[in-house]
N, C-alpha and C positions, 0 to 999 in steps of 0.2 A: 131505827129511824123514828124520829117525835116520840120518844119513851112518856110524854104526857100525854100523849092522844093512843095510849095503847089500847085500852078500853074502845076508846070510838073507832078506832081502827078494825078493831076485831068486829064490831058492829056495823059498818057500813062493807068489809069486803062479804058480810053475807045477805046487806041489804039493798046496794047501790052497784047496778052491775058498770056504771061507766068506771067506779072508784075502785070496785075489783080488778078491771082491765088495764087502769093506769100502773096498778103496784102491784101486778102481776108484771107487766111488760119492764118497768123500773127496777122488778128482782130478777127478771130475764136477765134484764141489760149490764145487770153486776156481776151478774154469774159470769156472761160471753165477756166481760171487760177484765176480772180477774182471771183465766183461762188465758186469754190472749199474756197478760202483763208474766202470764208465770211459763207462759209459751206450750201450752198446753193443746191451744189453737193457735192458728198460724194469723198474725194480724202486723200492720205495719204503725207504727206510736202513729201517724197520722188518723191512722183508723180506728185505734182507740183514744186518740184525742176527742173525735167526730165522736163516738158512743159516751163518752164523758159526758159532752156538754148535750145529748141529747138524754140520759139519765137527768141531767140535772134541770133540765125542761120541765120533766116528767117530776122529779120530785117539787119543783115549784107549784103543778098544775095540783096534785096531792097535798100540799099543804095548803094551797086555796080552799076544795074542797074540806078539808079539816074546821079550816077558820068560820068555814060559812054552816058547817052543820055543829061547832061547839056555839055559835053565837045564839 
């Protein structure tokens, strides 16, 4: 995820604990979202519909923060 911001990436998950917790809960959410799709856990596509679009909050709220500490 933003292979340009790899650098800053690595530098705000040990300096910005709110950007830590977003792309920690964002790599949660991919992990429980592939698990479910490989039926590893038990989920119904409505439920991994709902965790989709809530990963993709989460990586919109992450590349905000991105944008405003490369500026």
């Amino acid at each position: 995820m933003f292979p340009e911001y790899r650098e800053l990436i690595t530098k705000l998950k040990t300096s910005d604990r709110h950007f830590s917790h977003l792309f920690d809960k964002h790599n949660n959410l991919d992990q429980k979202i592939q698990r479910m799709e490989n039926h590893a856990e038990p989920g119904t596509p409505e439920e991994i519909e709902t965790l989709k679009k809530e990963k993709l909050l989460l990586k919109d709220q992450i590349y905000g923060v991105l944008k405003k500490a490369s500026a």
